[in-house]
DSSP file (Angstrom, degrees, kcal/mol; ACC not computed):
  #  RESIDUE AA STRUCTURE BP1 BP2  ACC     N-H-->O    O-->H-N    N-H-->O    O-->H-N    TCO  KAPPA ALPHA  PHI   PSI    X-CA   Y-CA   Z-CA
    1    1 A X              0   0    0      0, 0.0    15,-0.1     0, 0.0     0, 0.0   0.000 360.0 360.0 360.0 132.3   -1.3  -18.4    0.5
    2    2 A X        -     0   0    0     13,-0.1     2,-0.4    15,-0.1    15,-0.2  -0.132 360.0-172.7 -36.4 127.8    0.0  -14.7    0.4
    3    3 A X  E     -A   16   0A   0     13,-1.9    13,-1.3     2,-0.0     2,-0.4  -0.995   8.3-148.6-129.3 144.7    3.2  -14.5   -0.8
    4    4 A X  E     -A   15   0A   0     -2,-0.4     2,-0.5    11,-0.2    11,-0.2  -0.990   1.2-159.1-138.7 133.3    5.5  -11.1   -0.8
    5    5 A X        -     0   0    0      9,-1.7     9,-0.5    -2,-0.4    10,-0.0  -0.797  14.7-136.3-100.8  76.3    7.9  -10.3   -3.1
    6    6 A X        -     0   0    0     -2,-0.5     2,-0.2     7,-0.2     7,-0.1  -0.210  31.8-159.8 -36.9 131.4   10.8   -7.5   -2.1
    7    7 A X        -     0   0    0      4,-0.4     7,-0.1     1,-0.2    16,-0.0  -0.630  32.2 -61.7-122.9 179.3   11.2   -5.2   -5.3
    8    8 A X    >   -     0   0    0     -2,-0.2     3,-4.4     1,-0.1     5,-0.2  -0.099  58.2 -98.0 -71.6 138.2   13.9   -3.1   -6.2
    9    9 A X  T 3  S+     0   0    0      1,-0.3    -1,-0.1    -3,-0.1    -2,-0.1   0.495 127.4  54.5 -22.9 -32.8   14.9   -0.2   -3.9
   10   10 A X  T 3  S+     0   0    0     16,-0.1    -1,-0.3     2,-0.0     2,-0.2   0.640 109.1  72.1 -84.4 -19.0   13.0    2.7   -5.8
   11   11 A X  S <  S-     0   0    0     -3,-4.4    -4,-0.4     1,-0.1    14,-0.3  -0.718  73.4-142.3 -94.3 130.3    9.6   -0.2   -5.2
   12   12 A X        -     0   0    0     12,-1.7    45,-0.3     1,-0.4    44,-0.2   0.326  60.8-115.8 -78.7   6.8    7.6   -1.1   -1.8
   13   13 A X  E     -B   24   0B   0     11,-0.8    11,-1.6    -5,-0.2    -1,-0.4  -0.681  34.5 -54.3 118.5-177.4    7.5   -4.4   -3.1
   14   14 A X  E     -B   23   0B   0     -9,-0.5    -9,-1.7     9,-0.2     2,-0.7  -0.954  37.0-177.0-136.5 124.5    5.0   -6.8   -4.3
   15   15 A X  E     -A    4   0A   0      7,-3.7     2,-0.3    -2,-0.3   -11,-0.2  -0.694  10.0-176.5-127.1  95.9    2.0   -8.4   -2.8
   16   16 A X  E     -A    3   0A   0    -13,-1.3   -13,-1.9    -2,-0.7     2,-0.3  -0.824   7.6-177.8-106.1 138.2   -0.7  -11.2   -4.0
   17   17 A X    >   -     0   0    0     -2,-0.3     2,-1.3   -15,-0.2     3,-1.3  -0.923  62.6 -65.0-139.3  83.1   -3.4  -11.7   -1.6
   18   18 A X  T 3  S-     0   0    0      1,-0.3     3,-0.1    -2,-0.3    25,-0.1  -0.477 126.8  -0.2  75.1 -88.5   -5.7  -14.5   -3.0
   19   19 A X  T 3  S+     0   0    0     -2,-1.3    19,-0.5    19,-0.3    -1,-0.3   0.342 122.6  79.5-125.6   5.9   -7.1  -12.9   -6.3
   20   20 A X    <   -     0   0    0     -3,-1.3    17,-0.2    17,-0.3    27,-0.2  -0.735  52.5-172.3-123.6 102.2   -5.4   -9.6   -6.0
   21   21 A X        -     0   0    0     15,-0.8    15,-0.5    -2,-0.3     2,-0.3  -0.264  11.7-178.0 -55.3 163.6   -1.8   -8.6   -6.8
   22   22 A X        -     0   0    0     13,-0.2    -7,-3.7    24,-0.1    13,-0.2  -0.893   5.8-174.7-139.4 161.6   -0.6   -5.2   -5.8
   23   23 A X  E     -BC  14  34B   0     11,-4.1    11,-2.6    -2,-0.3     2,-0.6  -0.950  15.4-142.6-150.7 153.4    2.9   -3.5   -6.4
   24   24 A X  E     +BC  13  33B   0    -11,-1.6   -12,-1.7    -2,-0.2   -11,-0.8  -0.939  24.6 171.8-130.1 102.0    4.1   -0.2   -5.2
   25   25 A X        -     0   0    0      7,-2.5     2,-0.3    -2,-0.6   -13,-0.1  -0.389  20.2-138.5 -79.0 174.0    6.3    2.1   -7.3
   26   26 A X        +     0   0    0      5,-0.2     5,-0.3    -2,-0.1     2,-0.2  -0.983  18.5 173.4-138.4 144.3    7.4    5.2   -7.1
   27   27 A X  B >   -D   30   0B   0      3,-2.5     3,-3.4     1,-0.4    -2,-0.0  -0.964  62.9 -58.9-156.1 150.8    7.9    8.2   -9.6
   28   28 A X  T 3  S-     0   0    0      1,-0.3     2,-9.2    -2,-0.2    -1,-0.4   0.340 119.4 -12.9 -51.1-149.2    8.8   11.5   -8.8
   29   29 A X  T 3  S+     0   0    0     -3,-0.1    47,-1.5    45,-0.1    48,-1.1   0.327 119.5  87.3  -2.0 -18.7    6.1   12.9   -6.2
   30   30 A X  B <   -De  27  77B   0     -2,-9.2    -3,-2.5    -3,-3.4     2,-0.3  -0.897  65.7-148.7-117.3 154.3    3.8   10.3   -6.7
   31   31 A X        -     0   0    0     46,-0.8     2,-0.8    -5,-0.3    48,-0.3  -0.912  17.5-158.0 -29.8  96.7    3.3    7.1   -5.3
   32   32 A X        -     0   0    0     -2,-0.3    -7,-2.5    46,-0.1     2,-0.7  -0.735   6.5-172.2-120.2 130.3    1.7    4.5   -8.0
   33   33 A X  E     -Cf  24  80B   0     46,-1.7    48,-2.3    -2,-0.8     2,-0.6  -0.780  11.9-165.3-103.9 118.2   -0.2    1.4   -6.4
   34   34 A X  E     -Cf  23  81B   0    -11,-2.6   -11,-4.1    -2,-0.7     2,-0.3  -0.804   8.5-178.8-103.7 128.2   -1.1   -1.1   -9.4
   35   35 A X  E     -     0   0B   0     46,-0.9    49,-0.6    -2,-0.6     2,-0.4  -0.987   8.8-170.5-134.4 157.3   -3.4   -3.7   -8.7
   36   36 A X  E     + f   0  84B   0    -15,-0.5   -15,-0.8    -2,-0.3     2,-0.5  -0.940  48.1  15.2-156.0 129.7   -4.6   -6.3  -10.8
   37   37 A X  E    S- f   0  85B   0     47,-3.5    49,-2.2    -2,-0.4     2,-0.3  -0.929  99.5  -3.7 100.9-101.0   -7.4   -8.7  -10.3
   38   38 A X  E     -     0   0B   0    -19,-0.5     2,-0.5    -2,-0.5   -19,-0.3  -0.997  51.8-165.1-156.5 102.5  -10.7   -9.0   -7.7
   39   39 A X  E     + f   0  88B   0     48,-3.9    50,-2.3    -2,-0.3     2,-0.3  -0.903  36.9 128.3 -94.4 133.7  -10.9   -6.1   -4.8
   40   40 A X  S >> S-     0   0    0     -2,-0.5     3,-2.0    48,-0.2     4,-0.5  -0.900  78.1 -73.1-174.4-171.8  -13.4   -7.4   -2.2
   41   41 A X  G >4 S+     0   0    0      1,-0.3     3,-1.0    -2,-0.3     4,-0.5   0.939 123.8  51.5 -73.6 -38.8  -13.4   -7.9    1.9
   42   42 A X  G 34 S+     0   0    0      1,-0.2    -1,-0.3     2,-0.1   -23,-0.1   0.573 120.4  26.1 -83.2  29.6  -10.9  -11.2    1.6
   43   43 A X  G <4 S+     0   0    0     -3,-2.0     4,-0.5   -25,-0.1     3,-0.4   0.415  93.2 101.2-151.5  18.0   -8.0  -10.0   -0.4
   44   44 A X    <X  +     0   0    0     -3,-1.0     4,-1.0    -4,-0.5     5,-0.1   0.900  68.5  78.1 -52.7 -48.8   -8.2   -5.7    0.5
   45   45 A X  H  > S+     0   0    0     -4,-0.5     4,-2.0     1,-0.2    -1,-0.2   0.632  83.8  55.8 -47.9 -27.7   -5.2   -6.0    3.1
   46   46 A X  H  > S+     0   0    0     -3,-0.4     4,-1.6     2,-0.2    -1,-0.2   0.999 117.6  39.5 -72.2 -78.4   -2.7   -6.1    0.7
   47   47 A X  H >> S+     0   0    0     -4,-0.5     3,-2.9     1,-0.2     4,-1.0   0.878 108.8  54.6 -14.1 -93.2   -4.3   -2.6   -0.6
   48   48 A X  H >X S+     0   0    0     -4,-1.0     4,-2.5     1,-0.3     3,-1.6   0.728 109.4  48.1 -37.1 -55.5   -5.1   -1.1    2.2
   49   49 A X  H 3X S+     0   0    0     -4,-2.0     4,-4.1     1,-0.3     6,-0.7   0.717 101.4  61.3 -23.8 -51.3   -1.8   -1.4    3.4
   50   50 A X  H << S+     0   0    0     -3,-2.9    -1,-0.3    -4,-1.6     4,-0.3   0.490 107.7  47.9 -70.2 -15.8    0.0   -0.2    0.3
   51   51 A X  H << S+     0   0    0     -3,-1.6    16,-0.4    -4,-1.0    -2,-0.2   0.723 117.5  39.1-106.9 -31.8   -1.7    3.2    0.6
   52   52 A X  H  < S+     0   0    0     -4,-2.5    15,-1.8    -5,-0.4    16,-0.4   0.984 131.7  20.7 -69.9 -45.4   -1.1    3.7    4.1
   53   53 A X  S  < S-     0   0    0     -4,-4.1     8,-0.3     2,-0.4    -3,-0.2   0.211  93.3-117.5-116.0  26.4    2.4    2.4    4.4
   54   54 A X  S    S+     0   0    0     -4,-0.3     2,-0.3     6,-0.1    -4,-0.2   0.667  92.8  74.4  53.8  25.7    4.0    2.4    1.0
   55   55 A X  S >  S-     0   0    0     -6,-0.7     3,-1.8    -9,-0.1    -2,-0.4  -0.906  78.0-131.2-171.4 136.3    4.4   -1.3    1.0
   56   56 A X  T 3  S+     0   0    0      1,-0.3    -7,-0.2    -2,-0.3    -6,-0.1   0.478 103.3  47.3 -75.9   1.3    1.5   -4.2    0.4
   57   57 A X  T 3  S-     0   0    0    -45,-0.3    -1,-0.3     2,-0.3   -11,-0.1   0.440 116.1-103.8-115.4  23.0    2.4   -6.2    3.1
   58   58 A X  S <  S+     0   0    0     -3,-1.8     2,-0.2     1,-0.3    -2,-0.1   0.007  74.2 129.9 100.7 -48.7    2.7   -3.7    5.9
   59   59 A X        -     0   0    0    -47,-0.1    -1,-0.3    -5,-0.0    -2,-0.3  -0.591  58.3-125.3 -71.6 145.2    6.1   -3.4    6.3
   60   60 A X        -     0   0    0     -2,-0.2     2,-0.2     1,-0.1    -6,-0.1  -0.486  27.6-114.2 -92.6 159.6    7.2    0.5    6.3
   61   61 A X    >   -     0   0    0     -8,-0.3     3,-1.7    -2,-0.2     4,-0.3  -0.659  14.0-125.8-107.1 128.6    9.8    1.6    3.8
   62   62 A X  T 3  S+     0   0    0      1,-0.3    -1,-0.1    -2,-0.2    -2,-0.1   0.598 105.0  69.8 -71.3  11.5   12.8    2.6    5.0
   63   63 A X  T 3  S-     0   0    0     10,-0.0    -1,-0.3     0, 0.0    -3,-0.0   0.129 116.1-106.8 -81.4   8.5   12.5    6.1    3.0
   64   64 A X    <   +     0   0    0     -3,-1.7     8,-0.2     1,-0.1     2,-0.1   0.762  64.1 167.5  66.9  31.6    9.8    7.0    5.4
   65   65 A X        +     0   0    0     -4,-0.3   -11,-0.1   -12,-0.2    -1,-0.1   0.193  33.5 112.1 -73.2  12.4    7.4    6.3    2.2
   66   66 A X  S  > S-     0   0    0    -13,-0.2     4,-1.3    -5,-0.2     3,-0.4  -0.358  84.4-109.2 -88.4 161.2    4.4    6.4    4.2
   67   67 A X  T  4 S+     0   0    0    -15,-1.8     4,-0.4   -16,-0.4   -14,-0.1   0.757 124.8  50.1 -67.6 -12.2    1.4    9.0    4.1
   68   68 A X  T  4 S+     0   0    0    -16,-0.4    -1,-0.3     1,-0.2    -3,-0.1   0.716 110.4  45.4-104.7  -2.3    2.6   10.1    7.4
   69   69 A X  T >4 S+     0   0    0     -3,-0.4     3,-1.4     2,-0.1     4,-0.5   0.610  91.8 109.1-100.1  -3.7    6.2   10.4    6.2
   70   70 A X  G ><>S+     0   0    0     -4,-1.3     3,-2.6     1,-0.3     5,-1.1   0.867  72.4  45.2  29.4-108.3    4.9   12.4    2.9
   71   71 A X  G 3 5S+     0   0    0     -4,-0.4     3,-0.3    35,-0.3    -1,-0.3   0.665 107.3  56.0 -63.5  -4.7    5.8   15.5    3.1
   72   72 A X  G < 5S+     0   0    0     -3,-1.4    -1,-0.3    -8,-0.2    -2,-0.2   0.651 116.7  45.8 -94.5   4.0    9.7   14.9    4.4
   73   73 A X  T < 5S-     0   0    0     -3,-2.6    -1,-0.2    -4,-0.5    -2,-0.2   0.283 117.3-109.0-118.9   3.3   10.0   12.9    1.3
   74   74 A X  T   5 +     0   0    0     -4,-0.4    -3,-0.2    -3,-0.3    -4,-0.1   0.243  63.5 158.3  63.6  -3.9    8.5   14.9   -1.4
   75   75 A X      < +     0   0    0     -5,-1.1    -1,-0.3    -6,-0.2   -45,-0.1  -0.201   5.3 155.5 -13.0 111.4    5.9   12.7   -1.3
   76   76 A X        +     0   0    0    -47,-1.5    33,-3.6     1,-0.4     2,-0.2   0.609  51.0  24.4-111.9 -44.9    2.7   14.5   -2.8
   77   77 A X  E     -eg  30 109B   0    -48,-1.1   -46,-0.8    31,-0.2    -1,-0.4  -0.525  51.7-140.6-122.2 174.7    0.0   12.2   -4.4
   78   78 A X  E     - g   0 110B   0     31,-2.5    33,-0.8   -48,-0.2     2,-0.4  -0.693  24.0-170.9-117.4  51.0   -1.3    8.3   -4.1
   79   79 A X  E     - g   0 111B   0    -48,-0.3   -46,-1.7    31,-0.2    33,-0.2  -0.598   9.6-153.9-111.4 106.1   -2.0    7.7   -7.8
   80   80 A X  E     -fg  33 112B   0     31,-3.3    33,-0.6    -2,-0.4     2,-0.6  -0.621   8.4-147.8 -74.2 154.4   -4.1    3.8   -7.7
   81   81 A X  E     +f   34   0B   0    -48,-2.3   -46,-0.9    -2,-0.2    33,-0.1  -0.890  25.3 177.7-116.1 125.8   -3.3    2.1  -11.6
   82   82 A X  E >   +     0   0B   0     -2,-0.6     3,-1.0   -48,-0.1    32,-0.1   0.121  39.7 117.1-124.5  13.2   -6.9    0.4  -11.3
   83   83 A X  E 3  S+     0   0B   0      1,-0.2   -47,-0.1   -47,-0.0    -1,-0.0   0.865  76.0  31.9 -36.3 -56.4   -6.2   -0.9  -14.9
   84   84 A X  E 3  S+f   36   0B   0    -49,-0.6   -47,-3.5    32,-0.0     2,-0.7   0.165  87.4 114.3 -87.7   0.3   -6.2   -4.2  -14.3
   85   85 A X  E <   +f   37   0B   0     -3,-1.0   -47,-0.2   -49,-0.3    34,-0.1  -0.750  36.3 176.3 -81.6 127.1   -8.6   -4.3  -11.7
   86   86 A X  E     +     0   0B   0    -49,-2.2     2,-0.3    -2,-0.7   -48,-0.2   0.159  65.2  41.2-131.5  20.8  -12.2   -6.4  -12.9
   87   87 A X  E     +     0   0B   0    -50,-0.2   -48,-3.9     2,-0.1     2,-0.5  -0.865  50.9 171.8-162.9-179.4  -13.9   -6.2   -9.8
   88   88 A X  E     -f   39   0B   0     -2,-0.3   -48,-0.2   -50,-0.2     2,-0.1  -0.788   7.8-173.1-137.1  95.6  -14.6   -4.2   -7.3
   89   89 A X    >   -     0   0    0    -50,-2.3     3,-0.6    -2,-0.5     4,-0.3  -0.377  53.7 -92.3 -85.6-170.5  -17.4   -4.7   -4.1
   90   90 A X  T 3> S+     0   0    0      1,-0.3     4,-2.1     2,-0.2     5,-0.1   0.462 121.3  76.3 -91.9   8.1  -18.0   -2.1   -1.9
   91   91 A X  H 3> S+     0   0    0      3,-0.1     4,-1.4     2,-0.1    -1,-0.3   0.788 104.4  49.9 -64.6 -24.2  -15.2   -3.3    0.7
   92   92 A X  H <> S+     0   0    0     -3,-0.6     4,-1.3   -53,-0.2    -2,-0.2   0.575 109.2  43.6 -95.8 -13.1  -13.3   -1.6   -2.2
   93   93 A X  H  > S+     0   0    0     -4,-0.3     4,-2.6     2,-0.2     5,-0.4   0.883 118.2  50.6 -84.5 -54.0  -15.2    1.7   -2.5
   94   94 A X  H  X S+     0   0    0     -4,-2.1     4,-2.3     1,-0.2     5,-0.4   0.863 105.4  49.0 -13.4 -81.9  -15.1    1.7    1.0
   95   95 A X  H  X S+     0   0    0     -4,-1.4     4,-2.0     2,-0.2    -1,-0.2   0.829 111.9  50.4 -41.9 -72.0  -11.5    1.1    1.1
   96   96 A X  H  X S+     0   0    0     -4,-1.3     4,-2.6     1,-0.2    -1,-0.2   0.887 113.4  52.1 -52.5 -45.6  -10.7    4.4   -1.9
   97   97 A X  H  X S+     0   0    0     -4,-2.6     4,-1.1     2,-0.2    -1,-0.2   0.897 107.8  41.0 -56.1 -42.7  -12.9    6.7    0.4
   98   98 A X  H  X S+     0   0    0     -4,-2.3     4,-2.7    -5,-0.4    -2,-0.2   0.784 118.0  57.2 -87.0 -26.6  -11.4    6.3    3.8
   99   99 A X  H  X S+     0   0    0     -4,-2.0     4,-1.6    -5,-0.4    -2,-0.2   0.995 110.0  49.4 -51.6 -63.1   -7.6    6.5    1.4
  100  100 A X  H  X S+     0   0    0     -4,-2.6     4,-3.5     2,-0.3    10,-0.2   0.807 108.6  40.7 -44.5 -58.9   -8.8    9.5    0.5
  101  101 A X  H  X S+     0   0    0     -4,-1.1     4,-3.5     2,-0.2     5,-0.2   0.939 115.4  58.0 -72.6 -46.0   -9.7   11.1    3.7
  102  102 A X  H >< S+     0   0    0     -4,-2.7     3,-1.4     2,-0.2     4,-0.3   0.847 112.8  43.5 -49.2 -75.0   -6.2    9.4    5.0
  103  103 A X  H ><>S+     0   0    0     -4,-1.6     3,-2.3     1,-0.3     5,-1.9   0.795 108.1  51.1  10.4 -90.7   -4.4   11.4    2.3
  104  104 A X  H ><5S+     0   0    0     -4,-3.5     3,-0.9     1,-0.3    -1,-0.3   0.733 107.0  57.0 -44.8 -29.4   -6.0   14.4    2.5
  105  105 A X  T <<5S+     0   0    0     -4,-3.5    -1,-0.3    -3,-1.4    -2,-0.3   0.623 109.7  51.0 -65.7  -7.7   -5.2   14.5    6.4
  106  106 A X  T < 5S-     0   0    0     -3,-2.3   -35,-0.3    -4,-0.3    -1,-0.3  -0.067 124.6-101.1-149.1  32.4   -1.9   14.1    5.6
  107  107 A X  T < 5S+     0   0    0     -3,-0.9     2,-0.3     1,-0.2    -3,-0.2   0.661  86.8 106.0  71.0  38.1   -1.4   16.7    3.2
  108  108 A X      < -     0   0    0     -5,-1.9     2,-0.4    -6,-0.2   -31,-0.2  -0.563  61.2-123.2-118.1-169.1   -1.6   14.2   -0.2
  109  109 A X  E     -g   77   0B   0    -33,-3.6   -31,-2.5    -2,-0.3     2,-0.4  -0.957  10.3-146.3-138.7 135.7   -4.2   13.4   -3.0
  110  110 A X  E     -g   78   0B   0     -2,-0.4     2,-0.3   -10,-0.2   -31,-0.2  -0.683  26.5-178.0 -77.0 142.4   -5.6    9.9   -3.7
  111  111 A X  E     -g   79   0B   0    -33,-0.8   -31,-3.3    -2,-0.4     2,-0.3  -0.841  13.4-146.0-135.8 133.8   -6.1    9.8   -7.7
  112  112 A X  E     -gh  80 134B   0     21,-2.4    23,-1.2    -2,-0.3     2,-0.2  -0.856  16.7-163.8 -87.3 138.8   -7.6    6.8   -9.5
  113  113 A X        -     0   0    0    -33,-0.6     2,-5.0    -2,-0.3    24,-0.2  -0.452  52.9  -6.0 -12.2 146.5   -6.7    5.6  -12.9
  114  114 A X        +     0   0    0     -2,-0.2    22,-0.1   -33,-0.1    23,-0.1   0.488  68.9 172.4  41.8  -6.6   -7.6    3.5  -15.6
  115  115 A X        -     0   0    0     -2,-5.0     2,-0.3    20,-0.3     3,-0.1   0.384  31.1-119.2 -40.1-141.8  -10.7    2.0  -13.8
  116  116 A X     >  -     0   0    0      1,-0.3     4,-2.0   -32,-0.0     5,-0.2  -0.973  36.2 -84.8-160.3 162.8  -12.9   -0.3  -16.2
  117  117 A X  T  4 S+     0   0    0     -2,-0.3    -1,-0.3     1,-0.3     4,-0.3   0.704 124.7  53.3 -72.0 -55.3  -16.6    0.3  -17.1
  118  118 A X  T >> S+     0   0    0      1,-0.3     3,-5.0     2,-0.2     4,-1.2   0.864 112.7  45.9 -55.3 -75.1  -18.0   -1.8  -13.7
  119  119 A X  H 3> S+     0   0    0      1,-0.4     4,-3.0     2,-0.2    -1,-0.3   0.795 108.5  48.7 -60.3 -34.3  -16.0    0.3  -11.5
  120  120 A X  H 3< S+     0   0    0     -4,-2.0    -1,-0.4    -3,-0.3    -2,-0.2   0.659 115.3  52.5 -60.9  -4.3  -16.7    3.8  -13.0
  121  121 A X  H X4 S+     0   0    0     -3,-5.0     3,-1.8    -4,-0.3     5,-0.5   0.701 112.9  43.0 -46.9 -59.3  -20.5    2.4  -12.7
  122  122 A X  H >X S+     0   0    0     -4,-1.2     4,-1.5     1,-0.3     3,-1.3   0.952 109.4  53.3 -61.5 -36.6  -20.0    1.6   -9.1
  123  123 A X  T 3< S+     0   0    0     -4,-3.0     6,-2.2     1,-0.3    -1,-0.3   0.470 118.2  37.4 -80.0  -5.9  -18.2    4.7   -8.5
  124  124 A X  T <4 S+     0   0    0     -3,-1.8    -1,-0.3     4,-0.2    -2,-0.1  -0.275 108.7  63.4-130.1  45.1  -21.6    6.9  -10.2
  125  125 A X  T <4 S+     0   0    0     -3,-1.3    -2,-0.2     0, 0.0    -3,-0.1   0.117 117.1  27.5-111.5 -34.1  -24.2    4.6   -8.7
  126  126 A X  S  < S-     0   0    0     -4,-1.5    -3,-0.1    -5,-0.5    -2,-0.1   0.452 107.1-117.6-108.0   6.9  -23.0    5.6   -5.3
  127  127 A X  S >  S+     0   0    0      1,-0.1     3,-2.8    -5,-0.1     4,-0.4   0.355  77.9 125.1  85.5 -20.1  -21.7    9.0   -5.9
  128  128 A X  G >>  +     0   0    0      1,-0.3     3,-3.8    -6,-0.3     4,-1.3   0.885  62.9  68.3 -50.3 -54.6  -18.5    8.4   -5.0
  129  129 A X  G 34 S+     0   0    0     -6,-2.2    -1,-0.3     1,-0.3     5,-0.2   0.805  96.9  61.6 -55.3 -10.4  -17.3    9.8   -8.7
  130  130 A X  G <4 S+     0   0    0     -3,-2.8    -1,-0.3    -7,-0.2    -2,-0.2   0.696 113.4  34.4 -76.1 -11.1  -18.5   13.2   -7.1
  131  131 A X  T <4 S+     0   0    0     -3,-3.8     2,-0.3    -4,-0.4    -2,-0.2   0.700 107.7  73.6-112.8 -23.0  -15.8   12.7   -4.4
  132  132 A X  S  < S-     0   0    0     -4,-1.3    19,-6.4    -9,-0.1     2,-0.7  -0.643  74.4-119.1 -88.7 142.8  -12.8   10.9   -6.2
  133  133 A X        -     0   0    0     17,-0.3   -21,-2.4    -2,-0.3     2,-0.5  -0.798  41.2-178.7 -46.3  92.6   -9.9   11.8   -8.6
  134  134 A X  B     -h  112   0B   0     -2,-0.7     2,-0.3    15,-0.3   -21,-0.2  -0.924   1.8-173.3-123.3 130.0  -10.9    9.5  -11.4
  135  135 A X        -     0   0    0    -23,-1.2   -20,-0.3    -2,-0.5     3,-0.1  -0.764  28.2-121.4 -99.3 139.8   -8.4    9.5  -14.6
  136  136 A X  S    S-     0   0    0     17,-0.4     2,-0.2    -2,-0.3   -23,-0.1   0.966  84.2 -28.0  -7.0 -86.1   -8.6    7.8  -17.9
  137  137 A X  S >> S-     0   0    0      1,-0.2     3,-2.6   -24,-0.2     4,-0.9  -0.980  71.2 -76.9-170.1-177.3   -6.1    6.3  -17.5
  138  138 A X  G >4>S+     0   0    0      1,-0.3     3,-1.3    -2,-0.2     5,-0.9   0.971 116.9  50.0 -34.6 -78.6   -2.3    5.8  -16.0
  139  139 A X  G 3>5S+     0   0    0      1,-0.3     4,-1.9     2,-0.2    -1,-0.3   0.896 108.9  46.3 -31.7 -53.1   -0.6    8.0  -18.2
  140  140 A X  G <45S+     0   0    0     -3,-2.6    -1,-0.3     2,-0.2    -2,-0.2   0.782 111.0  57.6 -87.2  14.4   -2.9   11.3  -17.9
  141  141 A X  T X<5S+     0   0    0     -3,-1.3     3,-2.1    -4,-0.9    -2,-0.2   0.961 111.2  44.4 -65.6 -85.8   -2.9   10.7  -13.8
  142  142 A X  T 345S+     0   0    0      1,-0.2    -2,-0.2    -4,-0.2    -3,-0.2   0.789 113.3  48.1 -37.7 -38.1    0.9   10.9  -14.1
  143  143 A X  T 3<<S+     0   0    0     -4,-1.9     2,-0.6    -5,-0.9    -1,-0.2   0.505  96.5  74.7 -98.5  18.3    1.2   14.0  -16.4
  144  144 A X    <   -     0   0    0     -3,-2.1    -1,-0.0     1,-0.2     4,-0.0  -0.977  59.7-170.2-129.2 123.6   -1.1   16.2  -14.7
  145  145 A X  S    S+     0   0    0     -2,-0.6    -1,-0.2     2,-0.0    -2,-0.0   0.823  90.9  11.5 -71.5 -37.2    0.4   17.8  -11.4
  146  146 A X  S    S+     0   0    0      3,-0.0    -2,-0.1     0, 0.0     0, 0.0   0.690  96.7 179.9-119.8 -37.9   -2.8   19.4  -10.0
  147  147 A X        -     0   0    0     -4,-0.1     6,-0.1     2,-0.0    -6,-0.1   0.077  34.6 -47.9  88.7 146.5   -5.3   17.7  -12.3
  148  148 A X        -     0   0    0      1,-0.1     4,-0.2     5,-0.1   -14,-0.1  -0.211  65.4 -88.0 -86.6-170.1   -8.9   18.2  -12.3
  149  149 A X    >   -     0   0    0      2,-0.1     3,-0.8   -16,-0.1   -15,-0.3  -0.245  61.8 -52.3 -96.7-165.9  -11.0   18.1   -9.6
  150  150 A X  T 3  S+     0   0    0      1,-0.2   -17,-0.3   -19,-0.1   -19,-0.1   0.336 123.1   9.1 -40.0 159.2  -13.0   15.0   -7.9
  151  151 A X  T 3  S+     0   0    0    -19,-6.4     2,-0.3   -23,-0.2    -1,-0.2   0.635 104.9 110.2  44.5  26.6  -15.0   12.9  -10.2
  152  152 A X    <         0   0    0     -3,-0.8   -18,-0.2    -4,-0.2   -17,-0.0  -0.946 360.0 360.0-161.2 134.6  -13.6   14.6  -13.6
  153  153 A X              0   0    0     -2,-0.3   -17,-0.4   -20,-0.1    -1,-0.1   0.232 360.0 360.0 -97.9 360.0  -11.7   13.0  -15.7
């Protein structure tokens, strides 16, 4: 059963949905959504959620931490920690593509992290790395303000 976990004020919390945690930090301008474990169609809400409303279960933050509260919040970027992520269907490519476009309407940037050799496969088997922010890993996502552009790392 889903269980969610309130985290400390600066945090949207914590969310495990079958075979995938997420947890939502914050540091300054970016949003960073860590997930860990199996993205695919039954355990995405928890995601999906966490990039739209800055908290993996839904609920909205009261700091307006959402993409459509952004910009009154300094809010700039989405940055996913896909570190711990070890698999990935295409409910989950899915999922980073329409984030993306949601983002970009709403004056942010999706960047990915860390992924792990599958998902940078999936992500160049479908092109998708032409279209994404895809990092290394956590660390140069965070230290680069503008970054390079889709698909280079």
């Amino acid at each position: 059963m889903p269980r969610s976990v309130d985290g400390p004020a600066e945090t949207g919390g914590e969310h495990e949905d079958g075979g995938l945690s997420v947890r939502v930090t914050r540091r300054g301008t970016a949003r960073i959504v860590t997930v860990v474990g199996e993205l695919d169609r039954d355990t995405a809400d928890g995601l999906r959620h966490a990039l739209v409303h800055g908290s993996p279960d839904g609920r909205k933050g009261g700091r307006k931490d959402s993409a459509e509260g952004g910009a009154e919040d300094g809010l700039e970027r989405i940055v996913v920690d896909l570190g711990g992520l070890w698999f990935c269907d295409s409910t989950g490519l899915n999922l980073f593509l329409q984030a993306r476009a949601e983002a970009e309407a709403a004056g942010l940037r999706l960047e990915l992290a860390a992924p792990s050799p599958m998902v940078v496969r999936l992500f160049a088997v479908t092109g998708a790395d032409g279209v994404l922010r895809v990092h290394p890993d956590l660390g140069s996502a965070l230290g680069e303000a503008g970054g390079p552009g889709p698909g280079q790392a």
